[in-house]
C-alpha positions in Angstrom: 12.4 -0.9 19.1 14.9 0.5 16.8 13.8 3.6 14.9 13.7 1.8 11.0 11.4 -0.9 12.9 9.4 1.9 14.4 9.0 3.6 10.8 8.3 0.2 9.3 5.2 -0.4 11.8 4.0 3.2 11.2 4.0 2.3 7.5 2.3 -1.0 7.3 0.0 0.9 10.0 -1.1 3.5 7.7 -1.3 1.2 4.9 -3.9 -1.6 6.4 -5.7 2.4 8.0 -5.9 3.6 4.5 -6.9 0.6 2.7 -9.9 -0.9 5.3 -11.0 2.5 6.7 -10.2 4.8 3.4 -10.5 3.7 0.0 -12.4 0.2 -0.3 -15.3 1.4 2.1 -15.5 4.2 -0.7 -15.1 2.0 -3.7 -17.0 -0.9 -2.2 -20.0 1.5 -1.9 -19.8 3.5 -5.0 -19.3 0.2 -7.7 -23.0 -1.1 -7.8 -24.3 -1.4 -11.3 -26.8 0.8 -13.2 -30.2 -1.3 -14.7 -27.7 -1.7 -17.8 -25.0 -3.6 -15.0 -22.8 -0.7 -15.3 -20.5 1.3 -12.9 -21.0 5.0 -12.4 -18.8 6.9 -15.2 -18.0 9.8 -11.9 -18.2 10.2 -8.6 -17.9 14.3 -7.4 -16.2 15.4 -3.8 -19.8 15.2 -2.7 -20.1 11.7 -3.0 -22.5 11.7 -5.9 -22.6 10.1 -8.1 -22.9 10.9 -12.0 -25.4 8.4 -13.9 -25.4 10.0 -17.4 -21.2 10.9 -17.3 -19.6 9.0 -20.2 -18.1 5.4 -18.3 -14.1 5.2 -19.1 -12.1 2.1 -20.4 -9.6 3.5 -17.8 -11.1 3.5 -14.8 -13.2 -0.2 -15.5 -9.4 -1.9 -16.0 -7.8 -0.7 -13.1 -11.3 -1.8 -11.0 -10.5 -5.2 -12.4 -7.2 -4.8 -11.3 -7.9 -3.4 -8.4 -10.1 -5.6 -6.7 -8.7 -9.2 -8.5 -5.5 -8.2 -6.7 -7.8 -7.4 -3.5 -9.0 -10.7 -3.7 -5.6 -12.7 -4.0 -4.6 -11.1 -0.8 -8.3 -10.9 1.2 -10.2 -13.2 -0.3 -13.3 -11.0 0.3 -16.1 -12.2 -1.8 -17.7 -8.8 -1.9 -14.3 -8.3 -4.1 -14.1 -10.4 -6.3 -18.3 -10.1 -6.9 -16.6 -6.1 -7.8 -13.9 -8.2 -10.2 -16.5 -10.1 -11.8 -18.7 -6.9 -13.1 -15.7 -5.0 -14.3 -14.3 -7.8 -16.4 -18.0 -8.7 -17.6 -18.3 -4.5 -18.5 -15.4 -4.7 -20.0 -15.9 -8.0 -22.4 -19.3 -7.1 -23.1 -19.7 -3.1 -23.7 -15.9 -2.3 -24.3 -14.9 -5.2 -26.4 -14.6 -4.0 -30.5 -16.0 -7.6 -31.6 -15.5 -6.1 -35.1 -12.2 -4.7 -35.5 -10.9 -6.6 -31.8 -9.5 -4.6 -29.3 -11.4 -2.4 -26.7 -13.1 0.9 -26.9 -11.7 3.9 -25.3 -15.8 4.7 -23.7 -18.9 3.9 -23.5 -22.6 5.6 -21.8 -24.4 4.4 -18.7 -26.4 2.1 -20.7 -23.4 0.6 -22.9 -23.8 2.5 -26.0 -20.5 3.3 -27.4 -19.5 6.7 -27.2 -15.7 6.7 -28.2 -14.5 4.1 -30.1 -10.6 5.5 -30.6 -8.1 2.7 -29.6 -5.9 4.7 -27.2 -2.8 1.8 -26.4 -2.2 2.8 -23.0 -5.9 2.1 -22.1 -5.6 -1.2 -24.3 -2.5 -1.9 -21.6 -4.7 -1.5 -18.8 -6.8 -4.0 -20.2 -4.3 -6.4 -20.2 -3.2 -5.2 -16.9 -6.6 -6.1 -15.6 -7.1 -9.5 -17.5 -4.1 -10.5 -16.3 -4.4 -10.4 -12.7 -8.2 -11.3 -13.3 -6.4 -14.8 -14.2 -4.3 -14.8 -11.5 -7.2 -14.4 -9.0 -9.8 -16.6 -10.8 -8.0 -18.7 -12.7 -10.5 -18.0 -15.5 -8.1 -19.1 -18.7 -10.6 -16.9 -20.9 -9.6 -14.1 -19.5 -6.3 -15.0 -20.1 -6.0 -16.1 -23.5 -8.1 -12.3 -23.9 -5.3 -11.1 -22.5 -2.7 -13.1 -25.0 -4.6 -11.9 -27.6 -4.6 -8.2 -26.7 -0.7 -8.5 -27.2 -0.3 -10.1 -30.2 -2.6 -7.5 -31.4 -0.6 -4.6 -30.0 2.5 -6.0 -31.3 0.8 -6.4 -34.9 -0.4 -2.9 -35.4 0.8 -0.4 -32.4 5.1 -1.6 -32.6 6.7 0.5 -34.8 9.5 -1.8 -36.8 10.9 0.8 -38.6 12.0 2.7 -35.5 11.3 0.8 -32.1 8.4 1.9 -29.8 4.6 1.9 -29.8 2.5 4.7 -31.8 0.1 6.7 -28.8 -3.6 6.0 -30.5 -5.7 4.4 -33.2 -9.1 5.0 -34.7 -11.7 2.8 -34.1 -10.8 0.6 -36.7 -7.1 0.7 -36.5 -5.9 3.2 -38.3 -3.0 5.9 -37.0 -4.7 8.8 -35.1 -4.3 12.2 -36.0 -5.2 13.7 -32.0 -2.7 10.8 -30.2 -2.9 12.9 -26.8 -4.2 10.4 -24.1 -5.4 13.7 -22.2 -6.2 17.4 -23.0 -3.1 18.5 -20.8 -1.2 16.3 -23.5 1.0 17.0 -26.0 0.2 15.2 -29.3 2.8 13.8 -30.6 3.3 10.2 -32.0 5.2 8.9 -29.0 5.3 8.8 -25.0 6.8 7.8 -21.9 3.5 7.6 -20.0 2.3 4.9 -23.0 5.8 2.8 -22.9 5.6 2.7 -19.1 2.3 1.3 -18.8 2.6 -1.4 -21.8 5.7 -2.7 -19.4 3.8 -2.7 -16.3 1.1 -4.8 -18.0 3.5 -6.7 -20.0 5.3 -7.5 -16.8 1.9 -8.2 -14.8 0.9 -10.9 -18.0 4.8 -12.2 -17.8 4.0 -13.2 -14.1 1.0 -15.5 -15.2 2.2 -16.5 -18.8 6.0 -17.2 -19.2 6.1 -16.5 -22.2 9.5 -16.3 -24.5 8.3 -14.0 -26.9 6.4 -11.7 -23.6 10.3 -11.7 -22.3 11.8 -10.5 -25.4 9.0 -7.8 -25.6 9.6 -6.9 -22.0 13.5 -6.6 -22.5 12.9 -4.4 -25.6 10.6 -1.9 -23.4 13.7 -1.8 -21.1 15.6 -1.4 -23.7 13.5 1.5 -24.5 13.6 3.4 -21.6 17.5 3.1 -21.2 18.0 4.2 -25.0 15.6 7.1 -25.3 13.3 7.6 -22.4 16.0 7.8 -19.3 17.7 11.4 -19.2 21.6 10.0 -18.7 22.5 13.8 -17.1 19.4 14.5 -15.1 17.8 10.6 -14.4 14.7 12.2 -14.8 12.3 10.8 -18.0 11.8 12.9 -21.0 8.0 12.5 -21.6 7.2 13.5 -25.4 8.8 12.3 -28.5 7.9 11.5 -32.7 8.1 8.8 -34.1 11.5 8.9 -34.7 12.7 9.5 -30.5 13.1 13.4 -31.1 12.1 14.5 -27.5 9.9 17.5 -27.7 9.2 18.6 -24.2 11.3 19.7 -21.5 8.6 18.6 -18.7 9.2 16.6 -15.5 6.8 14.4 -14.5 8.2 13.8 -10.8 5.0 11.4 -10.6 6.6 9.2 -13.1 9.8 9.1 -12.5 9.3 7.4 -9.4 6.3 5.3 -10.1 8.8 4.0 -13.3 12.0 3.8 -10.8 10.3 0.7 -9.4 8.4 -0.7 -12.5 11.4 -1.2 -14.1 13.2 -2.8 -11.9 10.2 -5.3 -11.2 9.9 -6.2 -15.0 14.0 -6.2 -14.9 13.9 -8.5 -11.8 11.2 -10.9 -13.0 13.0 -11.5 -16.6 15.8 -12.9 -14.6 17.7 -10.5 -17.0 21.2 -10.2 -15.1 22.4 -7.1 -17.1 19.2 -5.4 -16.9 18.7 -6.1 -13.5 22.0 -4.7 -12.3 21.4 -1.4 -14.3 17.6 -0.7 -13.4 19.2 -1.0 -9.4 21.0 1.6 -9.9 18.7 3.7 -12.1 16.0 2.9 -9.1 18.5 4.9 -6.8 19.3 7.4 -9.0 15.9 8.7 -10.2 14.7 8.9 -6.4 17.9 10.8 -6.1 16.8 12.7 -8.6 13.1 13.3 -6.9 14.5 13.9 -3.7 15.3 17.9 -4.1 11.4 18.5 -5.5 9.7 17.1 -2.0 8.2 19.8 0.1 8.9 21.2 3.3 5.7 18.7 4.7 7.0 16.0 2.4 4.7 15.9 -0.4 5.9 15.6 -4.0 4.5 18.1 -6.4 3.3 17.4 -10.0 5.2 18.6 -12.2 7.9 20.4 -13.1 7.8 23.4 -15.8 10.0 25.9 -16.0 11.6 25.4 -12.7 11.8 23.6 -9.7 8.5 24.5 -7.5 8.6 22.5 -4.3 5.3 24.3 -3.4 3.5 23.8 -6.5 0.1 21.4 -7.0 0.2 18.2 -5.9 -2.2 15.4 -6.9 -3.3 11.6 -5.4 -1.3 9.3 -7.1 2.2 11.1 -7.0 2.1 10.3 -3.4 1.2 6.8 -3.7 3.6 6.0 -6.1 6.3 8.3 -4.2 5.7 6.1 -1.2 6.4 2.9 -2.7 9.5 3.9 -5.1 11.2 5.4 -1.9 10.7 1.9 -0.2 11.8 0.2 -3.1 14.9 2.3 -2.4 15.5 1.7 0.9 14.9 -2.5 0.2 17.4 -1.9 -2.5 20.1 0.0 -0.3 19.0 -0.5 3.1 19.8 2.9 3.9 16.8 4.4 6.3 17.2 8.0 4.1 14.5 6.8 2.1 12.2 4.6 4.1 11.9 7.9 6.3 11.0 10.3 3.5 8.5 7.4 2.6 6.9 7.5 6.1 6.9 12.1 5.8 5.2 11.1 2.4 2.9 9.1 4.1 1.9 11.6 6.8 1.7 14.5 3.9 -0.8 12.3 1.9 -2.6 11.1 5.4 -3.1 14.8 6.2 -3.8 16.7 2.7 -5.2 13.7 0.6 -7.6 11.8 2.6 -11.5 12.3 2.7 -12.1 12.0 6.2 -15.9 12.7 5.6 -16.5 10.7 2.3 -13.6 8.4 2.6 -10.9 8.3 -0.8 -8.3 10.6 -1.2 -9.0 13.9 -2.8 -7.8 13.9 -6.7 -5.3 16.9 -6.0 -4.2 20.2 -4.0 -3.1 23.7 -5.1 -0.3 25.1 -3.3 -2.0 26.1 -0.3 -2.5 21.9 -0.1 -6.0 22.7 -0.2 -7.9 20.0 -2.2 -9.6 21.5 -5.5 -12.8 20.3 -5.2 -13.9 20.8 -9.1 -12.1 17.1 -9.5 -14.3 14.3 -9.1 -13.2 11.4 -6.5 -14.2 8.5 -9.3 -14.1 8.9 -12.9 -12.0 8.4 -15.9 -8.7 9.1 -14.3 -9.5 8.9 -10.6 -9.1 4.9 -9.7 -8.7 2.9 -6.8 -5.8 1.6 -8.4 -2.4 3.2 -7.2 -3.6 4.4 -3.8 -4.7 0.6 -3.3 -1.5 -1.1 -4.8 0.4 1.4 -2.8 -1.2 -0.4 0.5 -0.8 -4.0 -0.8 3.1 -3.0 -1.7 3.7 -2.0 1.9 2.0 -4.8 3.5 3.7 -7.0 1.4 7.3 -5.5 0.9 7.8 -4.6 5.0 4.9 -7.2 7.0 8.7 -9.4 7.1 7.2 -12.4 9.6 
């Protein structure tokens, strides 16, 4: 066996490990429904779980992602039973039936708690609905879907100067806080926002081809080339107002590689020749540019401040998403560089990351790569949703028959 093949089986190896011995065991467990037919808002490194913690639009979206997707490729009924509650949560407790789209969260008994229309959650939403559609075929869910984007493009686009505005109020009117998080800046603008409407954009494109969905998705792309791409560094610049001023100097090393493959997918699937040939060679060139930040053990750190920190914190989905932009690389270039630093990241994240107790990963690592175990392992942020794609994208991009 030649040593690319022997990588290739070690990945799809620890991807089929991972995903039937790691993270749906956990998932599968922890998603039964409250009296009220609600998921638990949090889960803690314990393994218990957190009845009266508020329940996240987030984290209910990327579960219907999560296990529709599961379903196309397993056809495991426990799955799509999992499917089924999160897109029932999410029509009956999230849903704004007076002012239309979806609440940012909601208690254990489906009381609204926050009713702020944050756009990247309303992305995940169409994210979720979309591959909901593609699993079930349920055309409700997709016409919910349809209307979540017209809706977007009606009040969050900004026609005076390109882009979408970061948050709402409940009734649709420009928030003054747009920060998605605390750790946010808030500002009127962001990458993380524009990189999440394209994935879902590009995940409703692949059920719905649409003419107007294209033009949308080549304007995102657009987007990112004009103001979102660093042309010196290839890294993204993250904060911005409304008028594309860039107001932080952070690196997100998480992002730049999760978005070196996104945008090459939604590239790829508009058929859009230009595009497509330029978001190739960005692909190579921000994994280039991700490359000098990977520890020693092969782990890719959060963030970059002030200067380059290969030993700084790392945290769950960095690795996931590292794993499958470097393999995207390698399909790209065929040059076994990258599909080797994929299988160090996989062996970093296989050591550090995974519960071997509870099962899931843990949600992140101080520099010692000890986990921190203040984070929870479910909640608003913590999902099954990148460390379970990241499985599926192996299986799928390197299982060649």
């Amino acid at each position: 066996m030649n040593p690319s093949a022997k990588t290739i089986n070690n990945l799809i190896e620890f991807a089929h490990n991972q995903l039937n011995r790691i993270i749906i065991p956990f998932w599968e467990y922890h998603l039964n429904v409250n009296d009220s037919g609600i998921f638990p808002g949090s889960v803690d490194t314990g393994n218990l779980p957190d009845r009266n913690a508020p329940v996240g639009l987030i984290m209910n979206a990327r579960v219907l992602w999560t296990f529709s997707a599961l379903y196309s490729y397993k056809k495991k009924p426990a799955h799509i039973k999992i499917a089924h509650n999160a897109y029932r949560i999410i029509t009956q407790y999230f849903y704004d039936n007076l002012n239309n789209g979806y609440y940012w969260s909601i208690d254990s008994n489906g009381n609204v708690v926050d009713r702020k229309k944050q756009i990247y959650a309303q992305a995940f939403v169409i994210y979720g609905l979309s591959e909901y559609y593609n699993s079930t075929g349920n055309a409700y869910a997709l016409e919910k879907a349809k209307e979540l984007l017209y809706l977007l493009e009606e009040i969050a686009y900004d026609t005076q100067n390109n882009g979408y505005f970061e948050a709402f109020s409940g009734n649709w009117e420009l928030a003054e806080d747009s920060r998605l998080s605390e750790k946010d800046m808030n500002e009127k603008k962001t990458m993380n926002t524009h990189l999440h409407i394209l994935e879902a954009y590009t995940n409703l494109y692949k059920v719905w081809n649409n003419s107007f969905l294209k033009t949308r998705i080549k304007n995102l792309l657009q987007i990112f080339e004009s103001y979102i791409i660093d042309p010196g560094t290839y890294h993204f610049n993250l904060f911005f107002d409304e008028k594309w001023k860039i107001k932080s100097n952070k690196i997100s090393y998480g992002h730049d590689i999760e978005g070196s493959w996104l945008l090459y997918e939604a590239a790829a699937k508009i058929k859009n020749h230009r595009l497509s040939k330029e978001y190739t060679e960005i692909a190579v060139r921000i994994a280039e540019s991700v490359i000098p930040a990977i520890n020693p053990d092969g782990g890719i750190p959060y963030e970059y401040n002030e200067k380059l920190y290969p030993e700084g914190e790392f945290e769950w989905w960095v690795q996931a998403e590292g794993i499958v932009g470097l393999i995207n690389v390698f399909q790209i270039t065929g040059n076994n560089k990258y599909l080797s630093l994929a299988k160090k990241l996989s062996e970093f994240t296989g050591k550090y990351f995974v519960d071997k107790k509870y099962g899931e990963w843990y949600f992140r690592l101080d520099k010692e790569k000890k986990p921190i175990l203040s984070y929870e392992k479910a909640g608003f942020w913590k999902c099954p949703y990148h460390n379970t794609r990241m499985c599926i994208e192996i299986i799928n991009r390197l299982n060649v028959p």
